[in-house]
C-alpha angles and dihedrals in degrees: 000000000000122000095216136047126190107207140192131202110193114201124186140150109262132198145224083249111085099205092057093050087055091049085048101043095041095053087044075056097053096046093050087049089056085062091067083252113170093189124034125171142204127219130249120299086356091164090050139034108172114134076192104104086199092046099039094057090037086059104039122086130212120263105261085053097037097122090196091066091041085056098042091057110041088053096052080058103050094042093044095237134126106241129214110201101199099212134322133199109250132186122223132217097213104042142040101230127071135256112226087214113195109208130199115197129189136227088271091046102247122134114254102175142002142202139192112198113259114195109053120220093231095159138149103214091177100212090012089060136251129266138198106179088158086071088055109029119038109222127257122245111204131035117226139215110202116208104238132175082256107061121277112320113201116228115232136156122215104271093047086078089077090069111076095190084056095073088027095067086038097064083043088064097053101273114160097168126039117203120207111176104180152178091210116198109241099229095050093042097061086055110041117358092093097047087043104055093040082050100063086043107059091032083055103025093229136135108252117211116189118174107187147198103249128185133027116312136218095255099042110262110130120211135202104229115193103122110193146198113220126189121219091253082054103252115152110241100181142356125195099206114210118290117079118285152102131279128183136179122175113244108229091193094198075082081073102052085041101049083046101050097052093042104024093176089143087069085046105067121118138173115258142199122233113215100199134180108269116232 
C-alpha cells in the first residue's frame, strides 16, 4: 500500500444534455490528468443535472447503454487513472425510479466498486426550495468500502454527509479515504458543506475528498461548488471555490496513523442505552 496519494477533484457545471456533460467532463479528465494525478474524481449526477423527475428518467440510460460510463471508462484506460465517478444517473430495470450510482475505476477502466446513495435529500428549505429526490431516485441499501492501491476508500454521495454512523461504520470497516462526491444546494452550502466535511473527517480520521457541481445549471438548481480535500486533523488541503476547475493536494496517509493515535475515538465507541420520555 502506498504511503502517498496525489489526488484530483474536478468540478464543473453540468447540464440537463448528456452529451455536454461527457465533452465537459472528458476534457476536466484530461486536464486532471496534465497535474501527474493518480486519482481524479467527478461530482455527483455528472451525466446528468435535471431537478425534472420526468425528465430526468426520460433522459438517463441503463447501465450497459449509459454512454457516460462507456466514456468514463474507456478514457481511465487510455490515460492510465483510477477514476471516481462521482455519481451517475442510472436508470433501473426494475423500477421506475433511478439509482444515483456512484462508480470507482480503475487504471485499466473496470469497474471496482459501486454505490448507490443511500440517504435521500427529501427537504422542504422554504425560500431556499423543496426537494423530493426519493420520487425521482430510489435509496441505496448497503454502504460500501472499495480496495484501492491506497488503502480502502469508503463510497458516499452528498447528502450522506449529513449521517454521522454512516462513516462511522465505514472507517470501521477499514476506510482510509471517504469519498463524497456532491451537488451541494447553495443555500445550505453556505451554511453547512465546509463544517461538515471537516466534521467526518476529524470523528473517522480519514482523509475526505468532495468534488462538487458549482454555478447555476440549465434547469435551475444552484450549487455550492467548492469541492474540497480534507486531512484527517481537519485541515483544509485544498478548496475549489466556486467557479469550474480542477484542485489537487497530495495525501501523505501517515496524517491518518497520526490523527488516530492522538484521538483514538474509533477504539471508544460503546453501545448505549437511551432513557426517553414515555408517552
Amino acid at each position: 500500500m502506498s504511503d502517498s496519494l496525489k489526488v484530483a477533484c474536478v468540478q464543473l457545471t453540468a447540464t440537463s444534455d448528456v452529451a455536454t456533460n461527457i465533452a465537459l467532463s472528458t476534457d476536466a479528465i484530461r486536464a486532471a490528468h496534465g497535474t501527474d494525478a493518480a486519482l481524479i474524481t467527478l461530482p455527483e449526477v455528472v451525466n446528468l443535472v435535471q431537478q425534472r423527475g420526468k425528465l430526468a428518467i426520460e433522459a438517463a440510460s441503463t447501465e450497459q447503454s449509459d454512454p457516460a460510463l462507456a466514456a468514463y471508462r474507456a478514457l481511465a484506460a487510455e490515460l492510465g487513472v483510477w477514476l471516481l465517478v462521482g455519481s451517475l444517473a442510472i436508470k433501473l430495470d426494475d423500477d421506475a425510479r433511478l439509482a444515483n450510482r456512484s462508480y470507482l475505476l480503475d487504471a485499466s477502466g473496470d469497474v471496482v466498486a459501486w454505490y448507490d446513495k443511500i440517504h435521500m435529500f427529501d427537504v422542504n428549505l422554504r425560500d431556499g426550495g423543496t426537494f423530493k429526490e426519493s420520487e425521482t431516485y430510489r435509496p441505496g441499501d448497503r454502504a460500501v468500502v472499495a480496495a484501492t492501491p491506497w488503502g480502502p476508500l469508503g463510497m458516499t454521495v452528498c447528502y450522506d454527509i449529513r449521517f454521522p454512523y454512516l462513516y462511522r461504520r465505514l472507517a470501521h470497516a477499514g476506510a482510509r479515504i471517504l469519498a463524497v462526491p456532491s451537488a451541494f444546494n447553495r443555500r445550505t452550502g453556505d451554511a453547512h458543506w465546509h463544517v461538515l466535511m471537516r466534521s467526518r473527517a476529524i470523528e473517522t480520521g480519514c482523509f475526505v475528498i468532495a468534488p462538487a457541481q458549482c454555478g447555476d445549471h440549465d434547469d435551475g438548481r444552484k450549487t455550492y461548488g467548492h469541492s474540497l480535500i480534507v486531512a484527517p486533523w481537519g485541515e483544509v488541503l485544498a478548496d475549489g471555490g466556486t467557479e469550474p476547475g480542477i484542485v489537487t493536494a497530495e495525501l501523505d496517509f501517515h496524517a491518518i496513523d497520526k490523527a488516530r493515535s492522538m484521538i483514538p475515538s474509533l477504539e471508544h465507541d460503546r453501545e448505549i442505552a437511551v432513557d426517553a420520555p414515555k408517552t
